[in-house]
C-alpha positions, -999 to 999 in steps of 0.1 A, spaced: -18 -317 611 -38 -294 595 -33 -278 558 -26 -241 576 0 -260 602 14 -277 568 20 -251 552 39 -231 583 59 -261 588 72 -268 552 75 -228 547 97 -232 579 121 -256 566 126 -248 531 120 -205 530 154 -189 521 172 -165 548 148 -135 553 161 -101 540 185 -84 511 211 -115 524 192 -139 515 192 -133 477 229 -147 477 221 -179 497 193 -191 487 192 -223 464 154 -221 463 141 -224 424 113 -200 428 140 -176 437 165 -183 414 140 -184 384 126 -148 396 161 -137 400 172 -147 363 142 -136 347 148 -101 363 186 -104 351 173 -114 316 152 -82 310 173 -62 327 197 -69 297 170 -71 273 165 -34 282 203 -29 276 201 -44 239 170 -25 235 190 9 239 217 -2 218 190 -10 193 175 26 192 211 41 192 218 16 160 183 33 145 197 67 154 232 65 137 212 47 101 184 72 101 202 98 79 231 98 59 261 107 71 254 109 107 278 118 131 260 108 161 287 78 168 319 69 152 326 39 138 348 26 168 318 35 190 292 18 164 312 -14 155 311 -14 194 273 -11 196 262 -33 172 285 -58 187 271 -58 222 235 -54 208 238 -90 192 259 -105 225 236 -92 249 203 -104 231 217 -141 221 239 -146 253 222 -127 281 188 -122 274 172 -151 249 190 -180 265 190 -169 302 152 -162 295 141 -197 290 168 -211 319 149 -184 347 110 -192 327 120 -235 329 136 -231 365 109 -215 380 81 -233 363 93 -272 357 88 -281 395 53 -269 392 47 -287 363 64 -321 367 48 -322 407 78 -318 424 95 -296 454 124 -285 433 152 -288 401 177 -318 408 207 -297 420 201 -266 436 231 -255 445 239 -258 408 208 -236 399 225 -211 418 258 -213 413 246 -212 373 231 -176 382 260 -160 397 281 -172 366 254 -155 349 253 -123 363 288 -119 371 298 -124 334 275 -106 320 280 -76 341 318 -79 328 309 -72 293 283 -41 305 312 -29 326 336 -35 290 314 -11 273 307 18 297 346 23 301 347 20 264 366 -12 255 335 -31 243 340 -61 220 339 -45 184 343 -74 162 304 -80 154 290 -110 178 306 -142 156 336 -125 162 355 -138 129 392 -138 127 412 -127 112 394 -94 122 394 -105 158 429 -116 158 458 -96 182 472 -84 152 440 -63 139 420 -63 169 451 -50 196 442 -41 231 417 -65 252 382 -55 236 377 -84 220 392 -104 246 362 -91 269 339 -110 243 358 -144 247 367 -144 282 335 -127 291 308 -153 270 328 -184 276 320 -174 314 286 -169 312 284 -202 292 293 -223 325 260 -211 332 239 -222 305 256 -257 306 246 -260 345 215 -249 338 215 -282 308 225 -301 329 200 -291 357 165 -293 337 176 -323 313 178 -343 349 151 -325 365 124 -333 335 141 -368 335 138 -381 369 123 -353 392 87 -358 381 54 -368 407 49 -405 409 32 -422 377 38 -391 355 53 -409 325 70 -394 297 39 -394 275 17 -381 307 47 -348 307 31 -315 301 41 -300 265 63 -274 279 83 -300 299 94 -320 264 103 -287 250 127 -279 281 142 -314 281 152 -312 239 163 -274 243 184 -287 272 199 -314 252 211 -291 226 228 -265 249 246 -294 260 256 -299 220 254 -272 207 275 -244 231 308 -269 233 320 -262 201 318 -224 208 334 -225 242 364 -240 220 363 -218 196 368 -188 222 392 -209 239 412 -212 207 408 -179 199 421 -164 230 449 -189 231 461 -173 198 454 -140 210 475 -142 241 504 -167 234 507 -165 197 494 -202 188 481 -197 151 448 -222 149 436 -192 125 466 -182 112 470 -193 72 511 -184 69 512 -205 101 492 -236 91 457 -225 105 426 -213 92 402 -186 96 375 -207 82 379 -232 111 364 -201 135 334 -203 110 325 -243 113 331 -239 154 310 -210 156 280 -218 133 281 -252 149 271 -235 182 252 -206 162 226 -224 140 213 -248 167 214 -210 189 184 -206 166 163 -233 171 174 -229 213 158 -199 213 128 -204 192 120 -244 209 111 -229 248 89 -200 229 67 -228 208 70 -248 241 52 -215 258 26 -215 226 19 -250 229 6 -243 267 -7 -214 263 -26 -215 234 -51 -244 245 -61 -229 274 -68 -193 252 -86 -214 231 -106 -234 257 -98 -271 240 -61 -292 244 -39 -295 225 -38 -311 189 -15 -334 177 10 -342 213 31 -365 198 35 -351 165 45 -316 179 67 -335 203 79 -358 174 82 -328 153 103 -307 182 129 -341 184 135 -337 145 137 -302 140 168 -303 171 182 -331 153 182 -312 115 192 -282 135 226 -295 137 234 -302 99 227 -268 88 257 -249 100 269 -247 71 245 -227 48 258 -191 72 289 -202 45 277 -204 10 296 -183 2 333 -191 15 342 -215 -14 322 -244 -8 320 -271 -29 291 -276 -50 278 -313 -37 280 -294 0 261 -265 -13 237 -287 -27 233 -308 5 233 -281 30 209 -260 11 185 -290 6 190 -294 45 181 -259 48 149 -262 33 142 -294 46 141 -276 85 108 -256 74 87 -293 75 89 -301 114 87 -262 120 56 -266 102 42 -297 115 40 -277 148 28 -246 133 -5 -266 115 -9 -285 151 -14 -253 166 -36 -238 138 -55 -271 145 -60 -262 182 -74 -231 174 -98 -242 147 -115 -269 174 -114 -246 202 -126 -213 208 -104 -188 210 -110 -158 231 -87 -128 226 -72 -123 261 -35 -105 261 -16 -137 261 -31 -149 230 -27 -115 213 8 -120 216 7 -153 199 -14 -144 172 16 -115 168 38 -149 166 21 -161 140 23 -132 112 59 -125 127 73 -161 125 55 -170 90 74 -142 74 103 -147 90 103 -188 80 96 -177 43 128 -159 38 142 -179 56 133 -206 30 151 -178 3 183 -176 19 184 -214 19 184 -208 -20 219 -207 -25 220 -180 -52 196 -162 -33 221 -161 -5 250 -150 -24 230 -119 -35 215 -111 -1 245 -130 21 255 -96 48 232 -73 34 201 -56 56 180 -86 41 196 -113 63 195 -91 92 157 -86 90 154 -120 84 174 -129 113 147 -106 138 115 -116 121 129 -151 131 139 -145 164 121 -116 177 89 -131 167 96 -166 176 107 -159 203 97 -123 217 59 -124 214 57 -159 227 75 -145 254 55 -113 259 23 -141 260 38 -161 287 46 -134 304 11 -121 309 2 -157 312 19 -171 349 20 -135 357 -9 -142 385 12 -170 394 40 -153 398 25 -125 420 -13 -140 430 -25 -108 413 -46 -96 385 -39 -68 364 -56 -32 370 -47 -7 345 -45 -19 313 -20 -10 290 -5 -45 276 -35 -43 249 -23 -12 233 14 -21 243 8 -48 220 -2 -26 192 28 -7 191 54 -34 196 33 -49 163 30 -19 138 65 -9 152 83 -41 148 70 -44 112 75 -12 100 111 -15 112 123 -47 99 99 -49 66 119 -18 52 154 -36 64 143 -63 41 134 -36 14 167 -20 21 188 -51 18 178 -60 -16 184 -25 -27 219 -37 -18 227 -17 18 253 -41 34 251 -48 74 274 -36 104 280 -7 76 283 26 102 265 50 75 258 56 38 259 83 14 225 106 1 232 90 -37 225 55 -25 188 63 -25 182 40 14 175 79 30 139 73 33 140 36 37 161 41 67 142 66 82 107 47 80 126 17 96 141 41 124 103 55 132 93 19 134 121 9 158 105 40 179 72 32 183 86 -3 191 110 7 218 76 28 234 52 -2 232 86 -27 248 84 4 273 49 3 277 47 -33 285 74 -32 313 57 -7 327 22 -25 326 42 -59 342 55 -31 371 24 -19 377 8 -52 381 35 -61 405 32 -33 429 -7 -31 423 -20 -51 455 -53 -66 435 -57 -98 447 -63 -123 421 -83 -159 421 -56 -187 425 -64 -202 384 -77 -175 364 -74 -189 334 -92 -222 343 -59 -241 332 -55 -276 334 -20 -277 341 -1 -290 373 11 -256 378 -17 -241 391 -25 -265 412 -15 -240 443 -18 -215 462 3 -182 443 24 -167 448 40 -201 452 53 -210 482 90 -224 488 81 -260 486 59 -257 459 31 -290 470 26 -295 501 23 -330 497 33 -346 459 5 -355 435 2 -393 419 -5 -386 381 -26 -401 360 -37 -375 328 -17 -353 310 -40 -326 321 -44 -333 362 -66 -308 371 -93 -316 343 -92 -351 355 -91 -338 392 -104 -304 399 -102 -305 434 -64 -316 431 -50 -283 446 -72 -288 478 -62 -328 483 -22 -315 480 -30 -289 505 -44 -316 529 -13 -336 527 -31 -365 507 -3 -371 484 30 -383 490 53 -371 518 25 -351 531 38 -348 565 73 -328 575 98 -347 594 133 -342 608 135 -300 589 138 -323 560 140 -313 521 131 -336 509 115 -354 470 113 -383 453 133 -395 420 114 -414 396 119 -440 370 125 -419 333 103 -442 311 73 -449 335 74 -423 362 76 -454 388 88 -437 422 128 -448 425 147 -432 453 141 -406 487 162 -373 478 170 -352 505 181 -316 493 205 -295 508 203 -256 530 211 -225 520 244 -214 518 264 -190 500 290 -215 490 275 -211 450 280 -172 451 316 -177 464 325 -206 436 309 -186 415 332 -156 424 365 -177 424 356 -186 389 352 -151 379 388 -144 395 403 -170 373 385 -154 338 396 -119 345 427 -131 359 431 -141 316 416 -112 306 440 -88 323 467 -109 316 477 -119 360 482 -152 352 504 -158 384 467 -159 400 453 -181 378 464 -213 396 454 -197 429 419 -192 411 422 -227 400 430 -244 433 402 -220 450 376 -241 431 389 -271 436 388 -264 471 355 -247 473 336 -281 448 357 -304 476 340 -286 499 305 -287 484 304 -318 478 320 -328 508 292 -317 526 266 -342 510 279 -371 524 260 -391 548 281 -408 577 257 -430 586 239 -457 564 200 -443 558 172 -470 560 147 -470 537 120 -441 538 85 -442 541 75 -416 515 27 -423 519 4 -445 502 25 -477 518 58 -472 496 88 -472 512 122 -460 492 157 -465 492 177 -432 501 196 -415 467 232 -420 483 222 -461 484 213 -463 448 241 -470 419 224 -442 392 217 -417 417 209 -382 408 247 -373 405 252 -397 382 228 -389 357 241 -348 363 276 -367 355 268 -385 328 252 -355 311 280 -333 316 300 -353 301 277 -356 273 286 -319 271 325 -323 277 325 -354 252 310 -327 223 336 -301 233 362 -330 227 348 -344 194 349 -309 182 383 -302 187 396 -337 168 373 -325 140 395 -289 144 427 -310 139 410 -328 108 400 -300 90 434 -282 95 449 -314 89 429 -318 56 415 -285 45 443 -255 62 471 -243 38 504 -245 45 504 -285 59 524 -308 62 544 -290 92 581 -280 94 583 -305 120 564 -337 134 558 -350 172 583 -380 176 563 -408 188 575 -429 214 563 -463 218 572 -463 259 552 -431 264 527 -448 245 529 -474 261 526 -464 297 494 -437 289 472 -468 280 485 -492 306 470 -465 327 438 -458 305 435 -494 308 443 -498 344 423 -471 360 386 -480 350 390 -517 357 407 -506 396 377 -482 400 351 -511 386 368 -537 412 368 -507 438 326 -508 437 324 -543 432 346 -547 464 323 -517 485 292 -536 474 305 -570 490 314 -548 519 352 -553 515 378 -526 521 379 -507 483 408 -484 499 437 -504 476 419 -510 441 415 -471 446 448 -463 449 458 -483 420 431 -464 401 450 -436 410 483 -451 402 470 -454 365 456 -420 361 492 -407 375 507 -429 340 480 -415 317 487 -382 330 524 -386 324 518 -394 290 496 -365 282 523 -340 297 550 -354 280 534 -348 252 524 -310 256 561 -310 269 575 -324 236 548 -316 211 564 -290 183 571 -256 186 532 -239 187 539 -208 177 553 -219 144 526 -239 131 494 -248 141 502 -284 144 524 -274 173 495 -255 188 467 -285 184 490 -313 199 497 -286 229 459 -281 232 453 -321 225 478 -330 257 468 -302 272 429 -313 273 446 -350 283 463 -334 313 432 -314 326 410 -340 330 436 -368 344 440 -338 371 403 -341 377 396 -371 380 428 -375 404 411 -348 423 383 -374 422 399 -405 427 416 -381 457 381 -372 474 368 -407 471 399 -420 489 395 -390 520 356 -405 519 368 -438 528 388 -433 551 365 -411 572 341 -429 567 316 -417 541 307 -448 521 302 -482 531 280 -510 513 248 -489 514 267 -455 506 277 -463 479 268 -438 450 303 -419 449 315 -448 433 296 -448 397 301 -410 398 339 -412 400 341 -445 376 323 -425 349 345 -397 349 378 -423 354 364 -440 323 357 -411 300 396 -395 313 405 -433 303 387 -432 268 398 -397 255 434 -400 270 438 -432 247 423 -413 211 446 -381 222 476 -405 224 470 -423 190 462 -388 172 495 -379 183 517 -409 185 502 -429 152 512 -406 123 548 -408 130 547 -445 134 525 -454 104 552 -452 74 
């Protein structure tokens, strides 16, 4: 078979469905990473017209152009759009499309998930653009703080649009987690190591990690939020035992670490980019990965210097501010690598690197004020003033914007095997620069005159007139040069200029293609031995084409990969992907019935939403399973592998294990929710206590303990090649008794509407009950498999997946039963 008859072939078996239908069933990760990047700057374009329309309203005192129901409404959806449904969806479309190429694979680990993750996405967001054109936009700023938010100031369903609508679009960003921190883990090309991972790759993996960390405590915070919104339970009520303040810790949780989210991908761009502009590698790989590691890890215990000023106490203050200033040594770690890079290279000033010099002035500024607001006095005088929000775009629109813009330009060839013709991104550039500055340098001049933020306008005496002008001019010109680049990146597209497959002479795995790619990416996968392949192998892209790597040669309209080791990159397993379909676009829109069926308050079709995904996930997985035992594979080179559903860790299992690293951070932050309103919250102790009961205790861990030790003797037995059918059923037999005891005690926990005590131990069984429902669902499924037929000795990897999620139902039923039972039995 030669490489043109290859190429046919593989385009044959894994192209999505031709035409407009196949947008919504293809699972394809070129696709879906065009698709989201489209979606991204689609909204980015939305923000950017609220922007100008924020410009408009400051530029002179006293304006009338919008009132300040419309304007609290603007500035609200400018932030949510640019944090929820442009910066992070940005990076999930840039790593989808790129990390196959990269790592010397065929595709992300689940790609149904990949596109089920985009619908979420788009659906979602589309509800909050559809909230604000029929003028019941969110209006409560984007942290949304009660008591502001709450029913009783915030009446009607506006802000209920922000909390229903961002905690769906959320399900997307943890899919996406989920799907690159497994991809970058085990989806690499045989021998690719974790030191041997390109740059990019390492910054995909940690800003994976910390979506997976960082969003949870969000999610519950909306959840919370609309809870008290819709059925009166008062977690932020004071009179009622709650706590406005506990909206703050949830919320910056999730909001500081948004930061550093959004800024790792962009340095990860840099830190690919920038070599090749500068004709050298990189300097310093392990301290910049070393240095991307810490920074994730500090990003996490800063939350709390967004609330200096909120009564902390002075050891906190102290601590978080140190904290705070301590975050500016990895950040700069990274920085001096890259100044490093340049200064033994030579840099040559193509577009791309333009753009990353504009990082460099941009970010530099905005990390030495950011250094002065972690000055606690400092921050009390500038806290919600102009200042922060300057500070807050210098930070994010440089560190993440430019580097953007640069990548952009950069795996533009590669995204459309063209070169550019008419060249406008240079002066583009220019505009966005001086236009961006002179905006945001006179916020910062206007803050410390004292101008507070989110205020809708200001009076001639206050003496910000001209200020505010010069900064609306500047957000002008910025808004044209934005313009001007979209319109260069269109032209491009449409241009038909035929381009050379690498024009940049990169080194990177990437470009080791033909582009546009094509649907399965290599033809045949490449055995790595350098972090840079193709300066160790020029002719790499011409061997892959042959079919000299691994699984060179199509068989059987497979899809097929290999999983490797995490540590050494040794090939582990034979994956075989699944086809199109359109069963992600339809869970996708069942989910979206079951939000909106909250937001406009049907909740008679909420259960029908809820029982419409379980059927529809029964269904997809369902479909995966193999009736008949697969021998090993011969995958080229003389090694033969094992096939993924034969393995104990396959591929699911690690996409389980990290979910529930995700589900397991949503849980912690809820029992640190009951401690600070336990410990912090006026108005506690309660009017009235849970009664324990030591034979509802009793029988919820007998179960816990029951259920993981049936499921473990349930594999054990499959792997002997016994008949697990029994031990299952007894698994389920002790999830039914854990899940009596979690109901009992939502049914008996005190009244919630009177105190948020009541409330948490509703939400506390309520969480209990949930999960005990899926993993009976699970235990369910397993059962129906062995009885048709679906595992045997060799099929045996739907047992781990279910035993994990038995044991973690196990584990958290138990600490929601002693939170609740133990107080009232201590004396």
């Amino acid at each position: 078979m030669n490489a043109l008859e290859r190429h046919r072939k593989l385009t044959e078996i894994w192209a999505s469905d031709k035409g407009f239908k196949g947008w919504f069933s293809t699972v394809n990760h070129n696709d879906l990473g065009r698709m989201f990047l489209v979606t991204a700057f689609f909204f980015f374009i939305v923000g950017g017209l609220l922007a100008m329309l924020i410009r408009v309203q400051l530029a002179t005192p006293h304006s009338a152009f919008a009132g300040p129901e419309i304007y609290n409404q603007i500035f609200t959806m400018h932030g949510t759009v640019m944090m929820f449904l442009f910066a992070i969806p940005t990076f999930e479309g840039l790593a989808i499309y790129l990390l196959p190429k990269m790592l010397g694979t065929r595709d992300l680990a689940f790609p149904r998930l990949t596109a089920y993750g985009f619908w979420c996405y788009a659906f979602g967001g589309s509800m909050l653009i559809v909230a604000m054109l029929f003028g019941i936009a969110p209006d409560g700023g984007w942290f949304m703080y009660p008591p502001l938010t709450s029913a009783i100031h915030s009446p009607g369903i506006n802000a209920d649009f922000w909390l229903i609508g961002i905690t769906f679009v959320e399900i997307s960003a943890i899919a996406a987690a989920v799907e690159i921190t497994v991809s970058v883990l085990k989806y690499r090309a045989p021998s690719m190591s974790l030191a041997k991972m390109p740059i990019f790759a390492w910054y995909a993996l940690i800003t994976a990690l910390m979506i997976l960390t960082g969003f949870p405590p969000l999610i519950l915070g909306s959840v919370l939020l609309e809870l008290e919104r819709a059925f009166g339970l008062p977690f932020f009520q004071v009179d009622l035992g709650g706590d406005s303040l506990l909206w703050q810790h949830l919320f910056w949780l999730f909001g500081h670490p948004e930061v550093y989210i959004i800024f790792l991908p962009a340095a990860g761009v840099i830190s690919t980019v920038l070599p090749v502009m500068c004709r050298t590698t990189l300097l310093g790989y392990g301290w910049i990965v070393s240095a991307a590691v810490a920074l994730a890890f500090l990003s996490f215990g800063l939350w709390v210097h967004h609330m200096f000023t909120t009564g902390i106490p002075h050891m906190g203050l102290a601590f978080f501010s140190a904290a705070s200033t301590l975050v500016a040594v990895p950040t700069g770690v990274q920085i001096f690598a890259w100044i490093g890079t340049m200064w033994k290279g030579r840099p040559e000033l193509h577009l791309p690197m333009l753009h990353i010099l504009g990082f460099f002035f941009t970010f530099v500024i905005g990390g030495l004020t950011g250094v002065m607001v972690a000055v606690v006095p400092f921050d009390w005088q500038a806290h919600d003033t102009a200042f922060i929000t300057a500070h807050l775009h210098y930070v994010l629109f440089g560190g993440f914007v430019f580097p953007i813009f640069a990548g952009v330009y950069y795996w533009l060839p590669h995204f459309t095997g063209r070169k550019r013709f008419f060249c406008l991104g240079e002066l583009a550039f220019a505009l966005v620069f001086v236009g961006f500055h002179v905006t945001f340098l006179a916020m910062h001049w206007v803050g410390l005159l004292g101008q507070r933020r989110r205020i809708p306008t200001y009076a001639p005496e206050d003496g910000w007139t001209a200020i505010n002008l010069i900064s609306s001019v500047g957000s002008f010109i910025l808004a044209i040069g934005i313009a001007m680049i979209l319109v260069d990146v269109v032209l491009h597209i449409v241009t038909a200029h035929r381009g050379r497959r690498n024009p940049w002479n990169a080194t990177t795995l990437e470009w080791a293609m033909i582009t546009p790619a094509p649907a399965y990416t290599f033809a045949s996968l490449p055995r790595i031995t350098w972090r840079d392949p193709l300066s160790a192998e020029p002719d790499l892209a011409v061997s892959l084409a042959r079919g000299e790597g691994y699984l060179g040669t199509p068989r059987h309209n497979w899809r097929e990969t290999l999983a490797v080791d995490i540590a050494s990159g040794k090939p582990e397993m034979h994956v075989l992907y699944p086809a199109n379909t359109r069963l992600p676009i339809l869970m996708s829109a069942v989910t979206g019935l079951f939000f909106l069926s909250l937001l406009m308050k049907f909740y008679w079709t909420v259960p029908l939403a809820m029982g419409g995904v379980a059927f529809l996930a029964w269904k997809w997985v369902w479909g995966l399973g193999l009736r008949q035992d697969q021998a090993v594979q011969s995958v080229g080179h003389g090694l033969s592998l094992p096939n993924a559903a034969t393995v104990a860790r396959s591929p699911g299992w690690w996409g389980t294990a990290f979910l529930l690293t995700a589900n397991a951070t949503f849980f912690g932050a809820l029992l640190f929710g009951f401690a600070f309103l336990w410990t912090i919250a006026p108005g506690w102790p309660p009017p009235a206590w849970f009664t324990p009961s030591i034979f509802e205790l009793g029988v919820g861990i007998s179960g816990a303990a029951l259920a993981p030790l049936a499921i473990r003797h349930a594999t054990r037995v499959n792997e002997s090649g016994g008949t697990p059918f029994p031990t299952v059923i007894l698994a389920l037999c002790g999830i039914v008794a854990l899940g009596f005891a979690c109901a009992s005690l939502m049914w008996r926990a005190p009244t919630p509407n009177e105190h948020a005590y009541g409330a948490t131990m509703l939400v506390l069984g309520g969480y209990g009950t949930f999960h005990t429902a899926i993993s009976g669902l699970m235990g369910g499924f397993l059962t129906a498999q062995i009885r048709s037929g679906y595992t045997s000795a060799n099929r045996r990897a739907a047992f781990p997946i279910v035993g994990l999620w038995v044991k973690y139902t196990s584990a958290t039923g138990v600490i929601i039963l002693l939170a609740a039972h133990l107080p009232g039995l201590i004396p």
